[in-house]
Backbone as a printed PyTorch tensor [residue, N CA C, xyz], in Angstrom:
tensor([[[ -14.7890, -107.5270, -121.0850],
         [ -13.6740, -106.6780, -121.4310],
         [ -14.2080, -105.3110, -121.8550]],

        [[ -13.7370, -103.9420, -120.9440],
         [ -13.8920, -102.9690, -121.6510],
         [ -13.1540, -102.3150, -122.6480]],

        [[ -14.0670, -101.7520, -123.5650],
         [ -13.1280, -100.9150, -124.7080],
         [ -13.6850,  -99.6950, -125.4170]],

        [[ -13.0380,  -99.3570, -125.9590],
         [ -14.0790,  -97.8860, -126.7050],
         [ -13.2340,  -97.7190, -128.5770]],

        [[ -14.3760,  -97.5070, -129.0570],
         [ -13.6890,  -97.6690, -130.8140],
         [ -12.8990,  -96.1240, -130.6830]],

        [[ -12.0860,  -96.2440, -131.5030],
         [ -11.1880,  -95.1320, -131.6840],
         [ -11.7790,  -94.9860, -133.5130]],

        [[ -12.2360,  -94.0460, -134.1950],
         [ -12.6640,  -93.7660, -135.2790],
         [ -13.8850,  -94.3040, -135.5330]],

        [[ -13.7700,  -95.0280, -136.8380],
         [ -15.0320,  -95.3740, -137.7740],
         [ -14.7340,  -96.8840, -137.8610]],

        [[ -16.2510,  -97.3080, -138.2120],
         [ -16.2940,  -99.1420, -138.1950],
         [ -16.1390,  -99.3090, -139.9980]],

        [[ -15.5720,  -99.9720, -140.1820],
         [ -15.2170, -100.3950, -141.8260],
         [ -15.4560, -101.5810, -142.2330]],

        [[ -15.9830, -102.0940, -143.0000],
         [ -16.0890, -102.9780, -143.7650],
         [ -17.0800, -103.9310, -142.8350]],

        [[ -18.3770, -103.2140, -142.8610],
         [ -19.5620, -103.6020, -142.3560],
         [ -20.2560, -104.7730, -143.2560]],

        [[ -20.7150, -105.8730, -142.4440],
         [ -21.3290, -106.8720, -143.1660],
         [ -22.5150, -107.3090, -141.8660]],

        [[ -23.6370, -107.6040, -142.7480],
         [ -24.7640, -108.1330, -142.3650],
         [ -24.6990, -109.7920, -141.7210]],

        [[ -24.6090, -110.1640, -140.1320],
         [ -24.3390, -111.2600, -140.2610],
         [ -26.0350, -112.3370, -140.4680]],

        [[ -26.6990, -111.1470, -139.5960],
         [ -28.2100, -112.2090, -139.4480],
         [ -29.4280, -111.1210, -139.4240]],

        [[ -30.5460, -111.1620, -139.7030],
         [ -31.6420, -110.6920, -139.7560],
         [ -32.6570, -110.9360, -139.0610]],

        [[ -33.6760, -110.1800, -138.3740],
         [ -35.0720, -110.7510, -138.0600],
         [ -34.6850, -112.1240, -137.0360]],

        [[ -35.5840, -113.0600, -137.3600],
         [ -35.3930, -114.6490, -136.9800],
         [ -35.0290, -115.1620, -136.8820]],

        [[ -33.3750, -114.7170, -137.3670],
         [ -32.2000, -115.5900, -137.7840],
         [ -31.4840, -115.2570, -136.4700]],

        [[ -31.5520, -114.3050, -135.5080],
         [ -30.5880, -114.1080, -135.2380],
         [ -31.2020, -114.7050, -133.5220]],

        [[ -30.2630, -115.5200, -133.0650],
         [ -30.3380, -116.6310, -131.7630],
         [ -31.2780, -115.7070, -130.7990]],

        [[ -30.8170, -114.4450, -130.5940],
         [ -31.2090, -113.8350, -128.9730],
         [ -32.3250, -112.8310, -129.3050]],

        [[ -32.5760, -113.2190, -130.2030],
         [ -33.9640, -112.3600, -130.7310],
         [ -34.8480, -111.7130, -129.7570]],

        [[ -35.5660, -112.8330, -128.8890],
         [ -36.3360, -112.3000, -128.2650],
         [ -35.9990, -111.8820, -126.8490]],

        [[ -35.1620, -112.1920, -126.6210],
         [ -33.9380, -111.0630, -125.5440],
         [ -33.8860, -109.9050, -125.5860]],

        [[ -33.4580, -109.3610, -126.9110],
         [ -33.5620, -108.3980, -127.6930],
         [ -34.7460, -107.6610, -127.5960]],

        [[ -35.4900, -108.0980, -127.9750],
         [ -36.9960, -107.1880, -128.1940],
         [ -37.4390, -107.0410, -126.4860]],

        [[ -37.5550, -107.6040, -126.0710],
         [ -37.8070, -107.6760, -124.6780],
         [ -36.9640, -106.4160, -124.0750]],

        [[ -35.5060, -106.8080, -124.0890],
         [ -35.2710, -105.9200, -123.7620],
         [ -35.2250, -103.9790, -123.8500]],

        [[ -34.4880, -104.1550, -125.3260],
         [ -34.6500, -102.8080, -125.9510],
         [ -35.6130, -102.5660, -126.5600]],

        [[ -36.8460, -103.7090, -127.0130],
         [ -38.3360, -102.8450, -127.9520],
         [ -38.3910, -103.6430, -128.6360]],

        [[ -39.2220, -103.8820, -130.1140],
         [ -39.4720, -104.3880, -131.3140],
         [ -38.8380, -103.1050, -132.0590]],

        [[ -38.3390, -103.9380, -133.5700],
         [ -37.6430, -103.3140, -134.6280],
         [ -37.0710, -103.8290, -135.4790]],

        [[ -36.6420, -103.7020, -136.5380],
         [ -35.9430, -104.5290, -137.3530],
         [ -34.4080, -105.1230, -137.1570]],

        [[ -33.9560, -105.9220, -135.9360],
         [ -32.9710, -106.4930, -135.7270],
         [ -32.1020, -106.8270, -136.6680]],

        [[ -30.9440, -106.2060, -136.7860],
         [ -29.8550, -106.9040, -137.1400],
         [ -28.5670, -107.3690, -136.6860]],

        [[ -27.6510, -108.6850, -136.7670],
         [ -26.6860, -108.8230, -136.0680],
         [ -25.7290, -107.8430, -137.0610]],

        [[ -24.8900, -107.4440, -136.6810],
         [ -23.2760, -107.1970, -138.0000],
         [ -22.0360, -107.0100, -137.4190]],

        [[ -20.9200, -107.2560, -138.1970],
         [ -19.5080, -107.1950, -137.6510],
         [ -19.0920, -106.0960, -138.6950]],

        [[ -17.8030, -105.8050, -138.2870],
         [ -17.3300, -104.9650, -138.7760],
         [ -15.6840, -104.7550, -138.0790]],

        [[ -15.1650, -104.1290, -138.8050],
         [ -13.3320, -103.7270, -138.3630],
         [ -13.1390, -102.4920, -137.8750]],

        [[ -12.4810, -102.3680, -136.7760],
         [ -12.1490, -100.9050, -135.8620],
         [ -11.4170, -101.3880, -135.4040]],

        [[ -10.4460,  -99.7430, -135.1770],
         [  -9.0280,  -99.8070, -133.8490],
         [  -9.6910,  -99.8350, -132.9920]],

        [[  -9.4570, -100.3940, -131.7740],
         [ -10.5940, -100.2000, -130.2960],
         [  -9.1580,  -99.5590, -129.2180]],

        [[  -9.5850,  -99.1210, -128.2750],
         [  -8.7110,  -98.7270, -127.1070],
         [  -8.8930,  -99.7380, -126.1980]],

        [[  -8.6020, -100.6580, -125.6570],
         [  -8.3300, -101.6290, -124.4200],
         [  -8.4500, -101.0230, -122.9120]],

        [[  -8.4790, -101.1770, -122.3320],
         [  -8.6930, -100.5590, -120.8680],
         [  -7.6040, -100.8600, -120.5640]],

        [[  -6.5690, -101.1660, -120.5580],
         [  -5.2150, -100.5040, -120.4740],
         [  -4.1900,  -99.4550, -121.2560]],

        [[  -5.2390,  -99.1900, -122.1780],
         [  -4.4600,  -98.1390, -122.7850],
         [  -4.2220,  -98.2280, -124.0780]],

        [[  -3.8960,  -99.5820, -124.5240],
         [  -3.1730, -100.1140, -125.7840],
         [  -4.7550, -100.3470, -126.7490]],

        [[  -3.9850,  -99.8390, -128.3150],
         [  -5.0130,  -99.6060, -129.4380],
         [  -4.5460, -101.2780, -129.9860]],

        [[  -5.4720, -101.3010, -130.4670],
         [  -5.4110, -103.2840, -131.4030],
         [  -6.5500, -103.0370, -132.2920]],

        [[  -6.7010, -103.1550, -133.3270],
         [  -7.1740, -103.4570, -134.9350],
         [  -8.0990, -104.9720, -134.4990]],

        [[  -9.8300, -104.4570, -134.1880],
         [ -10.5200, -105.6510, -133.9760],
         [ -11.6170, -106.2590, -135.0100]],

        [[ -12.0990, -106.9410, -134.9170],
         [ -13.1890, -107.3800, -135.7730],
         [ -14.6690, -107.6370, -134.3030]],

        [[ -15.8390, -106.8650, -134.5290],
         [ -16.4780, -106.1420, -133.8250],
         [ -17.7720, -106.9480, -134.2970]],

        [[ -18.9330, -107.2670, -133.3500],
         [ -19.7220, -107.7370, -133.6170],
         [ -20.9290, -106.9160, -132.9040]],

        [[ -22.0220, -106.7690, -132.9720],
         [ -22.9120, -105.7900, -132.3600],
         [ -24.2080, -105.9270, -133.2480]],

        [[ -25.5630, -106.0720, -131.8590],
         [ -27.4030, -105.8110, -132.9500],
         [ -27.2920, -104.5680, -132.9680]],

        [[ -28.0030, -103.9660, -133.3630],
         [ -28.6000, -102.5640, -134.0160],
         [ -29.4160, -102.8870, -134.9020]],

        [[ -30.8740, -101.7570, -134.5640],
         [ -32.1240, -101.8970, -135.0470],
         [ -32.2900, -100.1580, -135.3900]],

        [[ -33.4130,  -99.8950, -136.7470],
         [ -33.3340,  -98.6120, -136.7420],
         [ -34.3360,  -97.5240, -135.6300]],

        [[ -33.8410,  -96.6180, -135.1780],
         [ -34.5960,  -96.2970, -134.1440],
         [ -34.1440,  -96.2650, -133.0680]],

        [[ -33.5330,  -97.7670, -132.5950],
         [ -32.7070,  -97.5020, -131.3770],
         [ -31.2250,  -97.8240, -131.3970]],

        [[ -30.9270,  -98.2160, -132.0850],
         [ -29.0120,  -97.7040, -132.3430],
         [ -28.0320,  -99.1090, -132.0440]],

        [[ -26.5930,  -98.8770, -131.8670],
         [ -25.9990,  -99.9850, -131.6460],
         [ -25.8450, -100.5070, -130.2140]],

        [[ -26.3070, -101.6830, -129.9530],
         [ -26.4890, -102.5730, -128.6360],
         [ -25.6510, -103.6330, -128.7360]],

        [[ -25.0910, -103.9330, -127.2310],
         [ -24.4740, -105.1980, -126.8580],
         [ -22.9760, -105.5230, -127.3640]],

        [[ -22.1090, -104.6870, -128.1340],
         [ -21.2490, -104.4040, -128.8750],
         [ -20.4520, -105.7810, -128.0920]],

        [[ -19.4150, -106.2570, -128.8230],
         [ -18.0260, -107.1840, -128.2690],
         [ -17.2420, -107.6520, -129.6360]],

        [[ -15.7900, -107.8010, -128.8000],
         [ -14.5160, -107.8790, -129.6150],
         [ -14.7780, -109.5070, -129.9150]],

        [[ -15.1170, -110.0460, -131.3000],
         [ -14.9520, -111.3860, -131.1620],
         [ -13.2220, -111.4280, -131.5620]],

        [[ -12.3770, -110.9390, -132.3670],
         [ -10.9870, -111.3110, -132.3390],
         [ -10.1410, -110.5710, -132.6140]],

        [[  -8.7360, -110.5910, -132.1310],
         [  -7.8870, -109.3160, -132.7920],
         [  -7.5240, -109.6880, -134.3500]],

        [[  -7.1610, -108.6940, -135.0360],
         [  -6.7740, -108.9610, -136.2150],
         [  -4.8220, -108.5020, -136.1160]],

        [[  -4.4590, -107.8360, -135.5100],
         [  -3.2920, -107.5690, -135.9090],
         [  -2.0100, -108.4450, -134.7220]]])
C-alpha cells in the first residue's frame, strides 16, 4: 500500500533494539551497520486515493542513515 505522512510523527516509542529486532541482518546487509532501531509512532498519512486516515506507523531507522521500510500496521480512526 502506498502512502505519504501528511505532517509530523507523534508519540514515538521504541519498539526493539540492536538484536532484538527479527530482520536485523537484512537490515545491515542491506542499508549498512548502525545502531538499529524498530519504532512506531501516530501520523495522518494520505492513501493513494486521496483520502487522509490517522495511522499508527511502524518503521527501522538507524543514526546516519535515516527512516527505512516504513508501513501502516493499523488505522486508528
Amino acid at each position: 500500500m502506498y502512502f505519504e505522512i501528511v505532517g509530523e510523527i507523534g508519540e514515538v516509542e521504541t519498539i526493539a533494539v540492536g538484536g532484538r529486532i527479527r530482520d536485523i541482518m537484512r537490515l545491515r546487509r542491506t542499508f549498512g551497520s548502525g545502531r538499529w532501531r524498530k519504532l512506531k509512532g501516530r501520523a495522518q498519512v494520505r492513501l493513494m486515493g486521496g483520502m487522509t486516515r490517522l495511522a499508527e506507523i511502524h518503521w527501522y531507522e538507524a543514526h546516519g542513515i535515516g527512516r527505512k521500510k516504513m508501513k501502516i500496521k493499523r488505522f486508528l480512526d
